[in-house]
C-alpha positions as CSV (number, residue, x, y, z in Angstrom):
1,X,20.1,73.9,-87.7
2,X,22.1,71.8,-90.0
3,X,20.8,68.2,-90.4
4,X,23.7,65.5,-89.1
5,X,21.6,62.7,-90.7
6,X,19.9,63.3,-93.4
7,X,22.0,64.6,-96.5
8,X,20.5,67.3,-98.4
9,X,22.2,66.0,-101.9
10,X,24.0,68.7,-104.0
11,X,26.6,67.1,-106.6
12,X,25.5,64.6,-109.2
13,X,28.1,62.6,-108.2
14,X,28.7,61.7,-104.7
15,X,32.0,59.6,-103.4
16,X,32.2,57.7,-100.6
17,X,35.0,56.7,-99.5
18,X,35.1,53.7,-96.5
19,X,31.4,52.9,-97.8
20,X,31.2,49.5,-98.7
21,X,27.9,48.5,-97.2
22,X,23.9,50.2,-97.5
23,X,20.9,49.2,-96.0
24,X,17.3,50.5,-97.7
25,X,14.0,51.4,-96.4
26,X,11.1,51.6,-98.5
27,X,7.6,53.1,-98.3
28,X,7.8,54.4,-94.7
29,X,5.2,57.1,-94.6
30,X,3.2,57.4,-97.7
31,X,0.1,56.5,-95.2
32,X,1.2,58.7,-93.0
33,X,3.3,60.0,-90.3
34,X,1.0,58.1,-87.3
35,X,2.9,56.4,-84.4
36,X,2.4,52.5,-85.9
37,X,4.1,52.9,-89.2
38,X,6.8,55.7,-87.8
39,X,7.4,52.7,-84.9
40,X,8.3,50.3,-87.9
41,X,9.9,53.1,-89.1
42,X,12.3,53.8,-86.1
43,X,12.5,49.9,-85.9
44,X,14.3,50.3,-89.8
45,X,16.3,53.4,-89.1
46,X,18.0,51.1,-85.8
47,X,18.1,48.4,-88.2
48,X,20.2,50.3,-91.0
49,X,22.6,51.6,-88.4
50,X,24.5,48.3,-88.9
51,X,25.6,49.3,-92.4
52,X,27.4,52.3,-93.3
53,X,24.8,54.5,-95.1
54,X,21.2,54.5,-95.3
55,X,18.8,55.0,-98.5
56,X,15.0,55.6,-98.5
57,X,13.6,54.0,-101.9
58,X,10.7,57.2,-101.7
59,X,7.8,57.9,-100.1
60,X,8.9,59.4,-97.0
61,X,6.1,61.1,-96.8
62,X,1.7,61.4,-97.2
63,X,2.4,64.5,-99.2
64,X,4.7,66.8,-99.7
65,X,3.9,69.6,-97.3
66,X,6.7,71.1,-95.4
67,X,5.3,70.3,-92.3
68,X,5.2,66.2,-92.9
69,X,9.3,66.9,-94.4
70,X,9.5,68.7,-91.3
71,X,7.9,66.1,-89.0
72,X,10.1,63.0,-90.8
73,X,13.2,64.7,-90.9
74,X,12.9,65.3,-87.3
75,X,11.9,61.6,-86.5
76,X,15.0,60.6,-89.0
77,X,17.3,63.1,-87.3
78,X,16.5,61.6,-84.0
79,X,16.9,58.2,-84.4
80,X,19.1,57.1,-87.8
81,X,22.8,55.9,-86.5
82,X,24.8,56.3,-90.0
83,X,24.1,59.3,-93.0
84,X,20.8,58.9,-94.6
85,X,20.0,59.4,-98.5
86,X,16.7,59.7,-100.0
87,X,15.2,59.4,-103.6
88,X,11.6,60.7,-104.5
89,X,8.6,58.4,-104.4
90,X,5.5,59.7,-106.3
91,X,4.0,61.2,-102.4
92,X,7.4,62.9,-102.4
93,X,6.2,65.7,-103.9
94,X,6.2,69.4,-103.5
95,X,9.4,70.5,-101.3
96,X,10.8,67.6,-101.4
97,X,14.3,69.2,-102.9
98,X,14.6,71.5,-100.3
99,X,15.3,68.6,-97.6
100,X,16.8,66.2,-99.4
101,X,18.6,68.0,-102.7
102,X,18.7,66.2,-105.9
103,X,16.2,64.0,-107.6
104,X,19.0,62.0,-109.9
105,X,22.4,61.5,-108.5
106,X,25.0,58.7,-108.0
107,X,26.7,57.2,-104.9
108,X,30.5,56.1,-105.5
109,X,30.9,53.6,-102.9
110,X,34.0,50.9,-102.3
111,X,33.4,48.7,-104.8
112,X,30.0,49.5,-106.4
113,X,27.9,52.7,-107.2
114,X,24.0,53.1,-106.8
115,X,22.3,55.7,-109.2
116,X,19.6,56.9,-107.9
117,X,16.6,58.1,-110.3
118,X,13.7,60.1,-110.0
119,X,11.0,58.5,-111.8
120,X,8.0,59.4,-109.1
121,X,5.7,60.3,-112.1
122,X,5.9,56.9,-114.0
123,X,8.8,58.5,-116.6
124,X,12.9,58.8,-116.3
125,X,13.8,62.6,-116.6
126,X,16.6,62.8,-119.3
127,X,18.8,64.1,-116.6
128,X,18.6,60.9,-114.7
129,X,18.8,58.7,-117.6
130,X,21.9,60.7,-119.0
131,X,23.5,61.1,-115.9
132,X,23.1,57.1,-115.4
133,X,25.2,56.4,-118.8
134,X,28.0,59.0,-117.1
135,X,28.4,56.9,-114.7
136,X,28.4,53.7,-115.6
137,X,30.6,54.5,-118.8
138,X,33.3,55.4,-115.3
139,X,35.8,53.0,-115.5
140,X,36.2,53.2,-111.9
141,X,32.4,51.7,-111.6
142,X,32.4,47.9,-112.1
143,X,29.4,47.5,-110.1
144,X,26.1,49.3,-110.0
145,X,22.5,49.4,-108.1
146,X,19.9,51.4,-110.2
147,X,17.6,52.4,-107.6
148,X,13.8,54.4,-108.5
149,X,10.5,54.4,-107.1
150,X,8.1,52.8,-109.5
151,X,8.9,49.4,-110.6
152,X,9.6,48.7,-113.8
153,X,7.2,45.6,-115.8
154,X,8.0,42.3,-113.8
155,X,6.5,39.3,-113.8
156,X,4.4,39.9,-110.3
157,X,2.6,43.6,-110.5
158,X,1.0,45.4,-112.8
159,X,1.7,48.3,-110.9
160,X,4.9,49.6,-112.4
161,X,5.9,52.0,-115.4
162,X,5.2,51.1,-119.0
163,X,7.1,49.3,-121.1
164,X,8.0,52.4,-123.4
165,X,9.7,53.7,-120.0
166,X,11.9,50.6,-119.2
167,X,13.2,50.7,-122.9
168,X,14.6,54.4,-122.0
169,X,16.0,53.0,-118.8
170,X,17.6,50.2,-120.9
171,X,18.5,52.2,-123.7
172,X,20.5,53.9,-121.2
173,X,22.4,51.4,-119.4
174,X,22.4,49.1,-122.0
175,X,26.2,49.6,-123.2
176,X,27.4,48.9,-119.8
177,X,24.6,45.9,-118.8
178,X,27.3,43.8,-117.7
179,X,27.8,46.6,-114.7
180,X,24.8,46.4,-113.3
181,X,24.0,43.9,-110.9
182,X,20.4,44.8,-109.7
183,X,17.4,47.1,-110.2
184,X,15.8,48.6,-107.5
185,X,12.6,49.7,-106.2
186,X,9.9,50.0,-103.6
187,X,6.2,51.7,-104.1
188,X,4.5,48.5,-103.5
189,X,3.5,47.7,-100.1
190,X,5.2,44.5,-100.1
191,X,8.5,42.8,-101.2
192,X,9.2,40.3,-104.2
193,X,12.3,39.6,-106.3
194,X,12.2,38.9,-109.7
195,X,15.0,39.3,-113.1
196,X,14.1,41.4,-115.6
197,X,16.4,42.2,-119.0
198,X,18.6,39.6,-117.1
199,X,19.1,41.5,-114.2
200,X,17.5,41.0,-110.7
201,X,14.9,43.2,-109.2
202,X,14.2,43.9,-106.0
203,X,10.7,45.6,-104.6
204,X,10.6,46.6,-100.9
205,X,7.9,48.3,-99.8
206,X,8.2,47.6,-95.7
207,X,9.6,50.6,-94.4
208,X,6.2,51.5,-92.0
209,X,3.5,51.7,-94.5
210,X,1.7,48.5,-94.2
211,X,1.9,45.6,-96.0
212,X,-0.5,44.7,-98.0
213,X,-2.1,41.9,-100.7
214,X,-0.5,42.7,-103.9
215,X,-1.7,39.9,-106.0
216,X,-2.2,36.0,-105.6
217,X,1.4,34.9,-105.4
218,X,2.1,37.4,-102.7
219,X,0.2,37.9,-100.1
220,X,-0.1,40.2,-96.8
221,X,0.3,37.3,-94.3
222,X,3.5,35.8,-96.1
223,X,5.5,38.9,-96.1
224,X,7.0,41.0,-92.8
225,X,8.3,44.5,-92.6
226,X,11.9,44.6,-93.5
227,X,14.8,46.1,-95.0
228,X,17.6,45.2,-97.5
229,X,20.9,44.5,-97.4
230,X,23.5,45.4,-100.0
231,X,27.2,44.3,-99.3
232,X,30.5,43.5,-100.7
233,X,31.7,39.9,-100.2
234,X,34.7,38.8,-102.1
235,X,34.3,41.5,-104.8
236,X,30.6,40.4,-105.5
237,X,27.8,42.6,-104.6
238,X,25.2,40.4,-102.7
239,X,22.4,41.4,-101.2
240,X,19.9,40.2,-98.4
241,X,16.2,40.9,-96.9
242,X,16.6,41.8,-93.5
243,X,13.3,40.6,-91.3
244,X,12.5,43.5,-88.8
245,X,10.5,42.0,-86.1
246,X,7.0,42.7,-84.3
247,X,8.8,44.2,-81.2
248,X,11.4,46.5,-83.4
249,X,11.8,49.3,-81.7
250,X,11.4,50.3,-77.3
251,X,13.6,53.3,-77.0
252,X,10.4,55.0,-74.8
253,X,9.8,51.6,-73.2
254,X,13.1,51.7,-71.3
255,X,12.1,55.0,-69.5
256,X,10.2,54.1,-66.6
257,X,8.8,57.5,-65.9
258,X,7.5,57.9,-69.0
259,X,6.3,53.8,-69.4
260,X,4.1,54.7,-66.6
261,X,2.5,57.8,-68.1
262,X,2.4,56.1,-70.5
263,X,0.4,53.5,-69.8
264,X,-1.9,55.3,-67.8
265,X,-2.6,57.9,-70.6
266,X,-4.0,54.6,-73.1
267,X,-6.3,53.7,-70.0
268,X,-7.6,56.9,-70.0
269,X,-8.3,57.2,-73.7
270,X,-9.9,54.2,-73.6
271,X,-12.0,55.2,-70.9
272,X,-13.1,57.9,-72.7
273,X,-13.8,55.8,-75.9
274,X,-16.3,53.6,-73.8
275,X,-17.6,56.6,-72.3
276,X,-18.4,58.0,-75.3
277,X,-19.1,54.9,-77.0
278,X,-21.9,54.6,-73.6
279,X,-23.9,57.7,-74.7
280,X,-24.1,57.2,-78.8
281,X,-26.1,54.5,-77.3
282,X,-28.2,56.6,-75.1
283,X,-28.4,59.4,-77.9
284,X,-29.6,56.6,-80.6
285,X,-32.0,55.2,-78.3
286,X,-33.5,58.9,-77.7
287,X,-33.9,59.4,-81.2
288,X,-30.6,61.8,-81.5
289,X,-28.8,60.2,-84.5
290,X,-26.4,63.1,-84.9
291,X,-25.2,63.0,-82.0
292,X,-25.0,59.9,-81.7
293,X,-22.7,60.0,-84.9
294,X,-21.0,62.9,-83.4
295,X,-20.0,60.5,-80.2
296,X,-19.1,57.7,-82.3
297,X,-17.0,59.4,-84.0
298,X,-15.3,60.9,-80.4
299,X,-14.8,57.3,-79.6
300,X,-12.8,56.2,-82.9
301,X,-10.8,59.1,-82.0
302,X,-10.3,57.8,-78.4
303,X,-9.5,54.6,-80.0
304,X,-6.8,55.4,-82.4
305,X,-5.2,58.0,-80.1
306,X,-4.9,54.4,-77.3
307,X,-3.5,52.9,-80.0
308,X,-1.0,55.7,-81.1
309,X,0.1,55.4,-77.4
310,X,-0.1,51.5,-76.7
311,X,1.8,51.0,-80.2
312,X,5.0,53.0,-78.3
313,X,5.1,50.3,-75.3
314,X,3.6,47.0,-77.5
315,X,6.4,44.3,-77.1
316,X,4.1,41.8,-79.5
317,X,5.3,38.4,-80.1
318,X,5.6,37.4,-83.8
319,X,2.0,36.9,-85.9
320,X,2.2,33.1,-86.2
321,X,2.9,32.9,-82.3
322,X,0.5,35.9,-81.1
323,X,-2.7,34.5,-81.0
324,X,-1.9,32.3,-78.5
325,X,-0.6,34.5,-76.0
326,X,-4.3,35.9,-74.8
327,X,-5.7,32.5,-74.1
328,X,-3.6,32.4,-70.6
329,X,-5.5,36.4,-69.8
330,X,-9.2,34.5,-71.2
331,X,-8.4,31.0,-68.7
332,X,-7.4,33.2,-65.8
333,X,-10.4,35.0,-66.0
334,X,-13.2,32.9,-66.7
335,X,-11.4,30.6,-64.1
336,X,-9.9,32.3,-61.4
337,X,-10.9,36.3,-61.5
338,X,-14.4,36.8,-62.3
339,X,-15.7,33.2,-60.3
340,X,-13.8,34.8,-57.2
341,X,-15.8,38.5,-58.2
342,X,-19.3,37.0,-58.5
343,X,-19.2,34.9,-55.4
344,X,-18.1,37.8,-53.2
345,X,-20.4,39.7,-54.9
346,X,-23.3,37.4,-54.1
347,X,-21.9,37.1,-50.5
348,X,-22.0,40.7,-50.0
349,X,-25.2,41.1,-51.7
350,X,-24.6,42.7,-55.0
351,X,-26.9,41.0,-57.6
352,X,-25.8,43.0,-60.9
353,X,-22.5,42.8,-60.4
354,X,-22.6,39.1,-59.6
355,X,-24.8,38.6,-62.8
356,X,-22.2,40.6,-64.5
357,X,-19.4,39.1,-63.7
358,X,-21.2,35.5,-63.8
359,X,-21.9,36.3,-67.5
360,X,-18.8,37.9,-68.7
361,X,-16.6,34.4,-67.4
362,X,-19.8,32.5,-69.6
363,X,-17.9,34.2,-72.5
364,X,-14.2,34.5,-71.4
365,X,-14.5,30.8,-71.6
366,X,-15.6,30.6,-75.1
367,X,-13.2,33.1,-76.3
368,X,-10.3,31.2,-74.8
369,X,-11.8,28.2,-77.4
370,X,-12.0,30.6,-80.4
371,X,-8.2,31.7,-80.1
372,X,-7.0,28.1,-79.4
373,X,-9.3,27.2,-82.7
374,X,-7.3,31.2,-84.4
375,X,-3.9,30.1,-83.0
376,X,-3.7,27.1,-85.7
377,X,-3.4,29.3,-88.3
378,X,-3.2,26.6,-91.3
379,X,-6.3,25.0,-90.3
380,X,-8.2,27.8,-88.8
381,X,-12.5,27.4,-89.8
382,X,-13.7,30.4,-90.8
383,X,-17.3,30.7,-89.3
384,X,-19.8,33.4,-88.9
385,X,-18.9,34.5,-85.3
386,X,-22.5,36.2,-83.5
387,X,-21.9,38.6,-80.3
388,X,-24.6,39.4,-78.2
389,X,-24.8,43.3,-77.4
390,X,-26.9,42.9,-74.4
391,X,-24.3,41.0,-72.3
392,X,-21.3,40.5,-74.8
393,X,-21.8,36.8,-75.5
394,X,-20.0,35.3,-78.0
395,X,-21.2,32.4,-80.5
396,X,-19.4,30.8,-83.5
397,X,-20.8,28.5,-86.1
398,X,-23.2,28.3,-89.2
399,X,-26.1,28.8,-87.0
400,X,-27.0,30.5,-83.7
401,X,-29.6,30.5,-81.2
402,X,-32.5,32.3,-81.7
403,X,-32.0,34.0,-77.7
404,X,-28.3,34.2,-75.8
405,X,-28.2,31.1,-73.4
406,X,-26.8,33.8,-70.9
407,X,-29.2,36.8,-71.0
408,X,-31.8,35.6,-73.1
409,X,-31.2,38.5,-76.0
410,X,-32.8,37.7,-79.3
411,X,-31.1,36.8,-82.1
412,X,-32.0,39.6,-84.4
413,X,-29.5,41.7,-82.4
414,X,-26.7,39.9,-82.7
415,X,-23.4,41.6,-83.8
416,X,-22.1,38.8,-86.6
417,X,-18.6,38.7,-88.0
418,X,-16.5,37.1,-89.8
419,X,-18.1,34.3,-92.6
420,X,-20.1,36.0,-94.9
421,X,-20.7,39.3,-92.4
422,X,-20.3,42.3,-94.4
């Protein structure tokens, strides 16, 4: 079946005519092809259907099997709204020209050109870097993108290609500087913009793998997901860093039939990852420690497959606003549902379940306090935080109690987080 999306690239040169516009993902999959990053993903595909063409700054992929090119092409195929152009990232590797053509070639858009060069293993191929002065020496090209994988040395990362490799880059281009009006990159998890030999660079990494610390100056928590923006405007080439929000993407949302079955299938996986989590306990407690590995392990996998699922219907409100939203669910419980519980369960003479539900609003309470104390994230206290695995108290602060004020557990079984926890 021929792809309608994805162009396989097989001329050096490619004109576009009507093209004035791209948008660019970076980094979707290099952690691989799991529902949360392919969600952002999706989101950024939608996204860059508001420009005419598409182009994925490399690492599509984990590795380059033909079943994870298979597996993102279909994704891609299914969702991208314009044509979608690829270069290789240094996890693009093995069949990655069977999908998506040529390592080095050039886009002729209205108004500007982007070359695109393979330099996935740290070094410019002298095709790329020869094919680069072609174009630019076209007096037709007054404007130019230079886009690879690996940045070149900037003032931000050390992650990037060596300085002997950025003098080839500029050897190349450097008769026709004046055309080229930015550099471009991805391979770091995380977006910065920087100038370089006088010309600006621009990293995006945000394309679904996720974003991550990448040095002092620029952190996880100050950067979202995102794509860029590259446009004519008055005969200039501008550019801007398009946001992609928490709730990007709901295509399966909108189905109600599959909603439900939805969310019935993440309360069943997470039914079996307590169920499972429930006997690693028994197993440990019998002496068993394989198989209590064994089910621990089964209950991660629970976990992560909830997750896979819950991440298809998640409509989460942005970071700085998210903590907040689960105090209202805490309130209504330690206030309203599980007082109501225990009292008919006292009335109808049910002692466990009354001392259950008695003790779990105990703690609902307190964790209503500890995400009003999370939600103001600029002045958030960062203390140890103790649970108590008998009944599921939780405590925060320097020190705890030597036994649970609710159950009476002692203290050398607390759970402890956050502080100095490892």
């Amino acid at each position: 079946m021929e792809n309608k999306k994805i162009v396989k690239v097989l001329e050096p040169v490619v004109r576009l005519n009507g093209v004035r516009s791209v948008r660019v993902i970076g980094d979707p999959g290099c952690e691989g092809l799991g529902t949360y990053p392919m969600k952002v993903y999706a989101g950024a595909l939608e996204e860059c259907g508001r420009d005419s063409i598409t182009l994925i700054v490399g690492d599509l992929v984990p590795a380059g099997t033909k079943h994870h090119y298979q597996m993102v092409q279909e994704l891609t195929e299914a969702l991208a709204q314009n044509a979608v152009y690829s270069l290789r990232g240094n996890h693009d590797t093995g069949a990655y020209s069977d999908y998506f053509g040529l390592k080095n070639y050039a886009l002729l858009a209205d108004g500007f050109a982007v070359v695109v060069l393979d330099n996935a293993m740290r070094t410019f191929e002298e095709e790329g870097l020869a094919l680069l002065g072609q174009v630019l020496a076209m007096e037709e090209v007054e404007r130019a993108v230079i886009a690879f994988h690996i940045p070149v040395p900037n003032h931000f990362i050390r992650n990037c290609v060596s300085e002997e490799e950025f003098d080839r880059l500029k050897q190349a281009y450097g008769p026709w500087k004046e055309k080229v009006n930015y550099l471009l990159c991805g391979h770091v998890h995380s977006r910065f913009e920087d100038q370089v030999d006088g010309i600006p660079l621009i990293c995006t990494g945000g394309g679904g793998a996720m974003i991550e610390d990448v040095s002092k100056d620029i952190r996880a928590c100050d950067v979202e997901h995102h794509v860029v923006h590259f446009y004519m405007e008055g005969g200039v080439l501008k550019h801007q860093i398009a946001d992609l929000p928490e709730d990007c993407y709901s295509r399966e949302r909108k189905d109600p039939v599959l909603r439900r079955e939805l969310e019935e299938t993440v309360q069943g996986e997470l039914l079996a990852h307590f169920k499972y989590l429930m006997f690693a306990d028994r197993a440990k407690r019998r002496g068993l420690d394989w198989i209590a590995a064994l089910f621990r392990a089964l209950a991660a996998s629970e976990y992560y497959h909830a997750r896979s699922f819950y991440a298809v219907l998640d409509r989460p409100a942005p970071f700085s606003d998210a903590v907040r939203t689960y105090v209202p669910g805490e309130a209504y419980e330690y206030g309203y549902l599980y007082k109501t519980l225990a009292e008919y369960a006292r009335d109808h003479s049910a002692p466990l379940a009354e001392q259950a539900y008695t003790g779990a609003a105990r703690a609902e309470k307190v964790h209503a306090a500890l995400l009003e104390q999370a939600a103001d994230l600029e002045h958030i206290r960062e203390t140890e935080i103790y649970v108590c695995p008998v009944c599921g108290y939780v405590m925060a602060g320097e020190e705890a109690p030597e036994r649970c004020p609710v159950c009476g557990g002692p203290r050398k079984q607390y759970e402890v987080y956050g502080g100095n926890a490892k």
